[in-house]
MDAnalysis code that builds the backbone (N, CA, C; Angstrom):
import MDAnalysis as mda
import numpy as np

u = mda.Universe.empty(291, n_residues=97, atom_resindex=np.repeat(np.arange(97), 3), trajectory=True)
u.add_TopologyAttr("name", ["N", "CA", "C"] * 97)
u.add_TopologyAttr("resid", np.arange(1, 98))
u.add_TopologyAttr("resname", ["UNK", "UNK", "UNK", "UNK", "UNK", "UNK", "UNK", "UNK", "UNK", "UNK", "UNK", "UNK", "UNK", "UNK", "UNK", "UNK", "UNK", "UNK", "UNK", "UNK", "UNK", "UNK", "UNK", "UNK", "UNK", "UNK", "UNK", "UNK", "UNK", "UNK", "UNK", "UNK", "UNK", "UNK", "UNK", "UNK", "UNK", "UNK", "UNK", "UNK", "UNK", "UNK", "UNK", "UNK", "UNK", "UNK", "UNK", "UNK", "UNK", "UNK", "UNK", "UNK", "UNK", "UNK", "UNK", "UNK", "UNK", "UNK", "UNK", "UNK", "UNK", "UNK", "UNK", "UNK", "UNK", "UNK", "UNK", "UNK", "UNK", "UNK", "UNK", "UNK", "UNK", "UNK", "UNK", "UNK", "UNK", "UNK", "UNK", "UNK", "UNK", "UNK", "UNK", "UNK", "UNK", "UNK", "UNK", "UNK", "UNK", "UNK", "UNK", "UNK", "UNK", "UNK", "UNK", "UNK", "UNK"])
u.atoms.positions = np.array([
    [57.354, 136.749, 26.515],
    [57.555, 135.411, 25.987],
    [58.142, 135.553, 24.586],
    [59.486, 135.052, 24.601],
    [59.759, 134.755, 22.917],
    [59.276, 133.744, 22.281],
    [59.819, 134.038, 21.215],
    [58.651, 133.537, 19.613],
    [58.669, 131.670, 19.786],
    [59.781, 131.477, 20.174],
    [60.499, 129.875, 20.242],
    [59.612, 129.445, 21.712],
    [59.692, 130.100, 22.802],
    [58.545, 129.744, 23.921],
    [57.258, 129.266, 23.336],
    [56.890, 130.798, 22.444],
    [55.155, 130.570, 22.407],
    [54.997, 129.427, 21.514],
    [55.773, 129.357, 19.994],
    [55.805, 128.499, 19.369],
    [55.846, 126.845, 20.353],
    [56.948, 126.451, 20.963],
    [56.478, 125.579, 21.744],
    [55.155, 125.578, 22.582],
    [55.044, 126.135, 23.383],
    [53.562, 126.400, 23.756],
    [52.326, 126.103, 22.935],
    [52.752, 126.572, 22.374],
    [50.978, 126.562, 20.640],
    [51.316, 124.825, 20.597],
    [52.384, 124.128, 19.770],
    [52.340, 122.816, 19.556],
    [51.714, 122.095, 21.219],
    [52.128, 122.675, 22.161],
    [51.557, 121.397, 23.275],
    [50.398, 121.806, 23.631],
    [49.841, 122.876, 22.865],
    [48.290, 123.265, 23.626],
    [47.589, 122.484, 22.247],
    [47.970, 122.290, 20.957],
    [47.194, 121.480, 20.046],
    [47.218, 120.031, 19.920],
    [48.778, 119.486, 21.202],
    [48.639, 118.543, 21.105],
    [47.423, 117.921, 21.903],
    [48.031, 118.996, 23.194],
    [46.591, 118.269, 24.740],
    [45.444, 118.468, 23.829],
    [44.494, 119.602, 23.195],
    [43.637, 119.303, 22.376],
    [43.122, 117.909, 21.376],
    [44.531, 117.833, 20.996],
    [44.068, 116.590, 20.039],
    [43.832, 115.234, 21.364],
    [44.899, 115.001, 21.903],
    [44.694, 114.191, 22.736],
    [42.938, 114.253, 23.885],
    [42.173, 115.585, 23.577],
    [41.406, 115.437, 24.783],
    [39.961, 115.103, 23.649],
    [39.336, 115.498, 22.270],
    [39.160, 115.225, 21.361],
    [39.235, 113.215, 21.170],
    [40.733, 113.293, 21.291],
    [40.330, 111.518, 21.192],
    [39.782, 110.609, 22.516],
    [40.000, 111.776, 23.028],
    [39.435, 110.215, 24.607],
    [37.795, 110.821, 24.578],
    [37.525, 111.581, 24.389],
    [36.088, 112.333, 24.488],
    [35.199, 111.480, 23.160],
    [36.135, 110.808, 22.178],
    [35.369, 110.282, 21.395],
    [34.801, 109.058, 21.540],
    [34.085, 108.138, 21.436],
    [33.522, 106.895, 22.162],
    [33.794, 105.775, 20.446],
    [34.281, 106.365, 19.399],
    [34.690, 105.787, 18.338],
    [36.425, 104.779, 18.486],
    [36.650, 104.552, 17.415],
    [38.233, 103.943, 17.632],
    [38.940, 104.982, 17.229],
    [40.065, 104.708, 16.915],
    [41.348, 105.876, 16.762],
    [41.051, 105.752, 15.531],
    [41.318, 107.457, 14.773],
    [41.348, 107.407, 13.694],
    [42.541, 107.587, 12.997],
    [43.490, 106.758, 13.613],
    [45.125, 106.529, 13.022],
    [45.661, 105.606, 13.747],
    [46.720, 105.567, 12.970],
    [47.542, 103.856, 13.725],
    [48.745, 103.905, 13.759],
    [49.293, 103.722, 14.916],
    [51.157, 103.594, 14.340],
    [51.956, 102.389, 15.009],
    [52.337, 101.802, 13.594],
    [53.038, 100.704, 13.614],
    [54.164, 100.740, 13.995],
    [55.003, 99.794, 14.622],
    [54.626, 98.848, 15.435],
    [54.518, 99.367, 16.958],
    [53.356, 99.216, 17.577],
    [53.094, 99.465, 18.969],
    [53.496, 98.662, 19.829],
    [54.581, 98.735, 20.404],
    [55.781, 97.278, 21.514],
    [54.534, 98.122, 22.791],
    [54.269, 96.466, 23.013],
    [53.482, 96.233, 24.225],
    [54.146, 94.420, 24.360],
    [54.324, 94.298, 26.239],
    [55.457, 93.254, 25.915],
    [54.475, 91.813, 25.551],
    [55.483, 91.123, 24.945],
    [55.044, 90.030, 24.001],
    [54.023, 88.767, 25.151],
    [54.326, 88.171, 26.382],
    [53.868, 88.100, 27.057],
    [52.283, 88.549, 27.780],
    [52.204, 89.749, 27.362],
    [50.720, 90.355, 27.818],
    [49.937, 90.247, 26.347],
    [50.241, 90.186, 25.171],
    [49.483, 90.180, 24.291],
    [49.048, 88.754, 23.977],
    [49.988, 87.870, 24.194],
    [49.818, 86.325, 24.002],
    [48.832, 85.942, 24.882],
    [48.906, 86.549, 25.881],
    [47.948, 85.810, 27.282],
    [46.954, 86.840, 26.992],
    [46.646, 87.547, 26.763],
    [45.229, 88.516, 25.893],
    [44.620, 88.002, 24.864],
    [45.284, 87.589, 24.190],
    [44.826, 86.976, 22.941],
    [44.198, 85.830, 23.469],
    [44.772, 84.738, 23.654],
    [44.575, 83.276, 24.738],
    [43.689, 83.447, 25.278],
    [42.895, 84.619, 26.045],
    [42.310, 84.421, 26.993],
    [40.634, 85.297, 26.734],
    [41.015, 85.806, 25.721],
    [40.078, 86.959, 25.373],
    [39.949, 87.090, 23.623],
    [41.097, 86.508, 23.382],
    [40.835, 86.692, 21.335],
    [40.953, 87.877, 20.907],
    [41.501, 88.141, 19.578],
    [42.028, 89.262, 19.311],
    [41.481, 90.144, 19.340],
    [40.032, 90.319, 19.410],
    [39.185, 91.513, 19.249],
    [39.366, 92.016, 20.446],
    [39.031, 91.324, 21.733],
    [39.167, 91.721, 22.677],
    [40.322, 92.214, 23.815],
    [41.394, 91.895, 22.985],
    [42.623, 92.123, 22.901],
    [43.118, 93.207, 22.335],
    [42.641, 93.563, 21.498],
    [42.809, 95.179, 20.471],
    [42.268, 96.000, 21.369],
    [41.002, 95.870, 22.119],
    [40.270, 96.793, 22.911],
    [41.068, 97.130, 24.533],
    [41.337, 96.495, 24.623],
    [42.394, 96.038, 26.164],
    [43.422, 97.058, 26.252],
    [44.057, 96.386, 24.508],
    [45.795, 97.112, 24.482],
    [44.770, 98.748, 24.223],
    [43.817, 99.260, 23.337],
    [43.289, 100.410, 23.002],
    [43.290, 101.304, 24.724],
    [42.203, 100.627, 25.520],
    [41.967, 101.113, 27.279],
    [43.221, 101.381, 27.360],
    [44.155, 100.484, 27.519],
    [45.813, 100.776, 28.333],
    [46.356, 102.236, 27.909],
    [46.385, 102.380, 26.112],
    [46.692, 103.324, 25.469],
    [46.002, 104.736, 26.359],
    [44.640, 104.681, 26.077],
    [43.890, 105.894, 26.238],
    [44.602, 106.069, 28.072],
    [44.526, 105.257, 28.383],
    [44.767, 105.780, 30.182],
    [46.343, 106.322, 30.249],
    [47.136, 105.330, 29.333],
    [48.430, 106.312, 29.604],
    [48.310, 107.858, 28.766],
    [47.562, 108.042, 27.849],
    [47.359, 109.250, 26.966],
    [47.001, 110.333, 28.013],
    [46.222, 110.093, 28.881],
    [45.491, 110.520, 30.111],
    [46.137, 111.041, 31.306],
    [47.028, 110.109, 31.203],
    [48.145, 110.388, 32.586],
    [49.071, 111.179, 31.736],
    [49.435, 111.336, 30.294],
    [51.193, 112.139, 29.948],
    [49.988, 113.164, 29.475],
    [49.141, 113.440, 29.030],
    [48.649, 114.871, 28.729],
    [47.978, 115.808, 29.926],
    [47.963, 114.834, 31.157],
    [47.648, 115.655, 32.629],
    [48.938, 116.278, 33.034],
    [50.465, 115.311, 32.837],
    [51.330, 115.976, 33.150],
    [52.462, 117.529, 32.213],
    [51.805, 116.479, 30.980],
    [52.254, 117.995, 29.681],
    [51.806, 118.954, 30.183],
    [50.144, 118.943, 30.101],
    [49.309, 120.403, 30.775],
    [49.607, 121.397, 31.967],
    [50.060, 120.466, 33.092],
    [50.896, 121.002, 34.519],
    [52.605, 121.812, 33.974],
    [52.618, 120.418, 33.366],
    [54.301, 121.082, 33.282],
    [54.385, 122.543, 32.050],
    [53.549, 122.667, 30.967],
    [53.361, 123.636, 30.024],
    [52.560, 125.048, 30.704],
    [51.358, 124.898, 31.162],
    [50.539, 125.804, 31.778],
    [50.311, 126.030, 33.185],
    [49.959, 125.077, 34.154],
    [50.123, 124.738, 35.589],
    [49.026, 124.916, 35.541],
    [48.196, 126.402, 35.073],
    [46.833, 126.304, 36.163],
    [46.018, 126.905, 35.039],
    [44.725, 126.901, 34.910],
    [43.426, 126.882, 34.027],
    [43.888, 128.545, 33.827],
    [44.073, 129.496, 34.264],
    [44.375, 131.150, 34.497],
    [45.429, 131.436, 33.839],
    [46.463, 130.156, 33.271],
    [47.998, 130.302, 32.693],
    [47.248, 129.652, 31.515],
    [46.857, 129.098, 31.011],
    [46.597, 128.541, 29.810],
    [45.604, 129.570, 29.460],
    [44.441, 130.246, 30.190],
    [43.404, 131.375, 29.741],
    [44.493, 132.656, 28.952],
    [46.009, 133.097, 29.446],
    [46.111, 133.567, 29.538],
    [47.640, 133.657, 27.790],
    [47.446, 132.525, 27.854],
    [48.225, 132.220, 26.597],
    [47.591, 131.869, 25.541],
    [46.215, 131.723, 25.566],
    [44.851, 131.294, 24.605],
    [44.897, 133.085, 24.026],
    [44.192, 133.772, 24.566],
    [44.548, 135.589, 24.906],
    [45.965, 136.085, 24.078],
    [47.055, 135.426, 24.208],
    [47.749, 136.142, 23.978],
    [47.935, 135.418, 22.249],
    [47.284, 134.029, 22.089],
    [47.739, 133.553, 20.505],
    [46.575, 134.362, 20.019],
    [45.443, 134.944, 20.207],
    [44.298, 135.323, 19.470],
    [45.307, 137.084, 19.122],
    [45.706, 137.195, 19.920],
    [45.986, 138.718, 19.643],
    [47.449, 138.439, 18.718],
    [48.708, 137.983, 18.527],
    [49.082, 137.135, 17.554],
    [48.840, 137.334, 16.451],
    [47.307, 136.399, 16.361],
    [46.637, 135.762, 15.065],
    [46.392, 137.228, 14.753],
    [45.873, 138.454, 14.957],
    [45.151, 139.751, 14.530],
    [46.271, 140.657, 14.113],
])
């Protein structure tokens, strides 16, 4: 594996980390990024129907489940199988030494 592979590799194994860290947490996000386009239509009738609090929590669920579905497919498409990621964990520790 060259340096530009592993280097990619390392960023998507800290991203799925960060991403598995935030759904494992039962807190809110501890960051925000403006502006989040969710279409104008579903937030109006959220709001309307539920009020903004409950509306923040809604659009939050939607977030975490798509986070869920693109870091199941990062993980497949980066590592494929629990034995390929064991095996590139192994090879950044020896790396790091």
């Amino acid at each position: 594996m060259d340096n530009e592979e592993f280097e990619k590799k390392y960023v998507h194994l800290r991203m799925l980390k960060s991403i598995q860290q935030y759904l494992k947490a039962d807190t809110e996000a501890d960051a925000a990024v403006y502006p989040l386009r969710i279409p104008g239509d579903l937030l109006y009738q959220l709001v309307n129907l539920h009020g903004p609090e409950e509306a923040d929590r809604i659009i939050h669920r939607i977030l975490k489940t798509g986070l869920r579905a693109w870091s199941d497919k990062l993980y497949e498409e980066e590592f494929g199988s629990q034995r390929n990621l064991e095996n590139f964990i192994d090879l950044m520790k020896k790396r790091i030494k």
